[in-house]
C-alpha atoms as a printed R data frame, in Angstrom:
    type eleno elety resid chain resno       x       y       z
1   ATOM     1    CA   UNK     A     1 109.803 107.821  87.716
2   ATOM     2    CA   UNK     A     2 107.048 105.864  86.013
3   ATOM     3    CA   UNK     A     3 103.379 106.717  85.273
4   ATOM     4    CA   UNK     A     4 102.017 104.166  88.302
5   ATOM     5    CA   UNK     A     5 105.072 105.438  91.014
6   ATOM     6    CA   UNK     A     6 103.545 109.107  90.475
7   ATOM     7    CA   UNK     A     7 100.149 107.892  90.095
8   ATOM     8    CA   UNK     A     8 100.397 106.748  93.676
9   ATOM     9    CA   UNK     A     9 102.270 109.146  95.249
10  ATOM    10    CA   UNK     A    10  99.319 111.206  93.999
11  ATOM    11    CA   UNK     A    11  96.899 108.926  95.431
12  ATOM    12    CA   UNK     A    12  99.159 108.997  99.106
13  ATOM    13    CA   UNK     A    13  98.643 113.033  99.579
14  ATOM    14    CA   UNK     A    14  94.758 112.242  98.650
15  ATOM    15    CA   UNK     A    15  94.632 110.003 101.720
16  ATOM    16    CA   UNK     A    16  94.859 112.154 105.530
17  ATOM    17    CA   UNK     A    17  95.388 110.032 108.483
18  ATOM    18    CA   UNK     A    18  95.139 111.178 112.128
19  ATOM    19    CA   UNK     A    19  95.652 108.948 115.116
20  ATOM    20    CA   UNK     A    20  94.115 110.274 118.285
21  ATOM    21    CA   UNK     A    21  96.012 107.559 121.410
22  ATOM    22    CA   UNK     A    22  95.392 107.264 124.862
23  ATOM    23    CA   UNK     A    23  96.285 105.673 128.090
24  ATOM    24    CA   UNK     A    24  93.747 103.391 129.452
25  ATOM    25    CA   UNK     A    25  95.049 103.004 133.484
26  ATOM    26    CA   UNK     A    26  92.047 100.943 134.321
27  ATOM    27    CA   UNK     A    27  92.947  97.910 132.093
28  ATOM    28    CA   UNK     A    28  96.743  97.813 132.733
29  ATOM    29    CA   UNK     A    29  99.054  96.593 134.937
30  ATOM    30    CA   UNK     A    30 102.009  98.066 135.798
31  ATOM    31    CA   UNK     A    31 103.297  95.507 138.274
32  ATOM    32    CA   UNK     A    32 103.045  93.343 135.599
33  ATOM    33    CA   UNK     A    33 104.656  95.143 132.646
34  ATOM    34    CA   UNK     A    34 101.476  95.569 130.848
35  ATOM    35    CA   UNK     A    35 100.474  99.081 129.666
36  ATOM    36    CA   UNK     A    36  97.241  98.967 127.504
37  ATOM    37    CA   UNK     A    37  97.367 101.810 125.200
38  ATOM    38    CA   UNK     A    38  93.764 102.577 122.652
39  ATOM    39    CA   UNK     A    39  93.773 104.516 119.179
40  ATOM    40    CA   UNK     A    40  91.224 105.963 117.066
41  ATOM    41    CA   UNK     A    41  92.325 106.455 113.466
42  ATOM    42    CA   UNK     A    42  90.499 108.659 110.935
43  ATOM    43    CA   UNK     A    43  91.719 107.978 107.410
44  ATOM    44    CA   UNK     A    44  89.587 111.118 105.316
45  ATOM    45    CA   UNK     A    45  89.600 110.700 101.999
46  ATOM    46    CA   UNK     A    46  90.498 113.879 100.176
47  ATOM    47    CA   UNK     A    47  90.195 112.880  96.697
48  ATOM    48    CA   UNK     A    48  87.826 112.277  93.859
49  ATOM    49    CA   UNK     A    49  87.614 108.630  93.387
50  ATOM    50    CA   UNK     A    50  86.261 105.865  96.250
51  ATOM    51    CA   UNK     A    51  88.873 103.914  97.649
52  ATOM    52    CA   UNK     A    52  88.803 100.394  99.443
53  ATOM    53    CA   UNK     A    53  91.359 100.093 102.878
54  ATOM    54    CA   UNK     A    54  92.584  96.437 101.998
55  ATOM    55    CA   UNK     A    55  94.888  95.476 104.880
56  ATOM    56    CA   UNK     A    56  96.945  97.068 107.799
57  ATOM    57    CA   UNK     A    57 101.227  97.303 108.552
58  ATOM    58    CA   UNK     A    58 101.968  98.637 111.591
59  ATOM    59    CA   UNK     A    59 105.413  98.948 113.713
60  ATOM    60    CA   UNK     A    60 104.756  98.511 117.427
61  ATOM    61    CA   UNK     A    61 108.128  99.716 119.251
62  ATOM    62    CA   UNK     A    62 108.064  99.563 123.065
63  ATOM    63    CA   UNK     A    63 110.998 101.928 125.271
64  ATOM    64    CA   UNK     A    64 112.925  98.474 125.612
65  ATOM    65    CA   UNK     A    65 112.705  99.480 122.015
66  ATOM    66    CA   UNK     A    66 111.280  95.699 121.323
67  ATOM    67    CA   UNK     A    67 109.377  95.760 117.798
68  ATOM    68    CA   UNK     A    68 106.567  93.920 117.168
69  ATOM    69    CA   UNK     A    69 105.169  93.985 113.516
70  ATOM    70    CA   UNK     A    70 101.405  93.312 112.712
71  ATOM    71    CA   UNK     A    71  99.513  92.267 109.275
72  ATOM    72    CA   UNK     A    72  96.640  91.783 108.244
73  ATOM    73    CA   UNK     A    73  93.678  92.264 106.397
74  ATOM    74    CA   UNK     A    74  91.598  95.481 106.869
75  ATOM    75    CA   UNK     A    75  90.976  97.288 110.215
76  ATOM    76    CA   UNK     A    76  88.727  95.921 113.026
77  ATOM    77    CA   UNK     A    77  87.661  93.198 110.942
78  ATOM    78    CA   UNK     A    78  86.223  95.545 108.077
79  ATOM    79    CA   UNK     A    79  88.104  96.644 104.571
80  ATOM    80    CA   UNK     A    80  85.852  99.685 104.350
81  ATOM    81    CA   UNK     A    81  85.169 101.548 101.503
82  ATOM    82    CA   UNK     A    82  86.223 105.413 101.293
83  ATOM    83    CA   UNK     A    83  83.649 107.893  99.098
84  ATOM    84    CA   UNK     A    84  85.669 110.558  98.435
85  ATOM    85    CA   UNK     A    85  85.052 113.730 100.731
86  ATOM    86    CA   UNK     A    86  84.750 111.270 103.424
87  ATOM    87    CA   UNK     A    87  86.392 110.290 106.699
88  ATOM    88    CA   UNK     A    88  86.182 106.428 108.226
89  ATOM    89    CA   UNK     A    89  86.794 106.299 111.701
90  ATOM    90    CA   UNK     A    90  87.641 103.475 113.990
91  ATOM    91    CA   UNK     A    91  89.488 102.587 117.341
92  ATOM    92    CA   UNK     A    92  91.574  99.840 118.420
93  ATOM    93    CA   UNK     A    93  94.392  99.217 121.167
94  ATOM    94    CA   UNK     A    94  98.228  97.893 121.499
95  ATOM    95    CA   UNK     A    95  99.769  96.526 124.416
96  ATOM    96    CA   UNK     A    96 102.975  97.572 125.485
97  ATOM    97    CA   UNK     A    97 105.677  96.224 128.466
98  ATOM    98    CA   UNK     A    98 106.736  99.514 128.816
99  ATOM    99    CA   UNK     A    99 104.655 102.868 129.448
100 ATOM   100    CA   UNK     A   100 106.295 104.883 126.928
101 ATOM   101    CA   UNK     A   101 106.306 103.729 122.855
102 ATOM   102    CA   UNK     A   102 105.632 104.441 119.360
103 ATOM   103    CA   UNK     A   103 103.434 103.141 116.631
104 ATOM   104    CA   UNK     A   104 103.483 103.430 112.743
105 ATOM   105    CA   UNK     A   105 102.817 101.751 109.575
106 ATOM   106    CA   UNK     A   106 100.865 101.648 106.601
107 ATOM   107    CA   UNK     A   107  97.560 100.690 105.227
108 ATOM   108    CA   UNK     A   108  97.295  99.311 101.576
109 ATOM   109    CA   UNK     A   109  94.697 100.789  99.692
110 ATOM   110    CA   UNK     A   110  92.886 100.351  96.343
111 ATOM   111    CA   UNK     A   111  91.427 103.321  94.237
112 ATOM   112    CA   UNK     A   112  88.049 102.917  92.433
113 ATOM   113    CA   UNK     A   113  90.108 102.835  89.301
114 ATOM   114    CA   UNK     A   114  92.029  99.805  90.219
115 ATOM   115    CA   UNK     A   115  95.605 101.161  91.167
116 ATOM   116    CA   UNK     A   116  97.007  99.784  94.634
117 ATOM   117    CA   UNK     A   117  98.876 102.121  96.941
118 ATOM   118    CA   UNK     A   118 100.089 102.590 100.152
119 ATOM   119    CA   UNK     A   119  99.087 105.083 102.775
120 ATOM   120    CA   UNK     A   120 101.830 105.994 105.608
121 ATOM   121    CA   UNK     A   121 100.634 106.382 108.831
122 ATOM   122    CA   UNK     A   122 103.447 108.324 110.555
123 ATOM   123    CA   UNK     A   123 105.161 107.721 113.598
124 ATOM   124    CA   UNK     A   124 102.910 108.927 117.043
125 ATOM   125    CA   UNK     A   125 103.941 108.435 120.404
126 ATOM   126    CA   UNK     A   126 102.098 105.384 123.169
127 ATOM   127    CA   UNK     A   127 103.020 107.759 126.158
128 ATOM   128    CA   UNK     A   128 101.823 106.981 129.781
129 ATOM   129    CA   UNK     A   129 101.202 110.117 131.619
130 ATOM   130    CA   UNK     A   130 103.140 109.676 134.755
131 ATOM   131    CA   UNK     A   131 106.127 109.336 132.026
132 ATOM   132    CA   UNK     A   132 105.599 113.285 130.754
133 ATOM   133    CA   UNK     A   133 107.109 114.282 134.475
């Protein structure tokens, strides 16, 4: 393994992410095959060097299992900046033809120090709650 491989695998357990989803009945339509699901993601930076969030992956899988992929640059149209000991917070939505799915993906990050990384956001479930019965 080389020196920049453990160097950011380091820098990957310094970065926490939580995703907090929810159903939001009042802006979908079932009849029409259009379940509106909202997030809000903390990413907490537990280490000791500022980092930048420089653009987004995530895997959008609906229970038709239909994937939809999305890129981009930073998060809500920021690419905030991460003091260490801190935790930026910030919500945003997926639509989904189904009521059940699952969302994951990555966020591409740069340390103070220069090195580029990746933090995984692991899988967490789009769940309507009529489908829990």
């Amino acid at each position: 393994m080389n020196t920049e491989t453990t160097e950011s695998s380091e820098w990957q357990k310094n970065i926490e992410i939580a995703v907090a989803p929810r159903y939001l009945a009042e802006q979908s339509s079932p009849e029409q095959a259009e379940y509106v699901f909202a997030y809000t993601v903390e990413v907490s930076n537990l280490g000791s060097e500022p980092v930048q969030l420089l653009s987004r992956h995530w895997i959008i899988t609906d229970g038709n299992n239909h994937v939809r992929e999305v890129e981009g640059e930073g998060v809500v149209g920021e690419q905030p900046h991460i003091p260490p000991g801190t935790t930026y917070r910030y919500s945003s939505g997926a639509i989904l033809a189904t009521n059940t799915g699952t969302m994951e993906g990555g966020y591409t990050m740069r340390a103070e120090s220069g090195l580029v990384f990746d933090a995984i956001i692991h899988p967490f479930g789009l769940i309507h709650p009529s489908a829990l019965h």
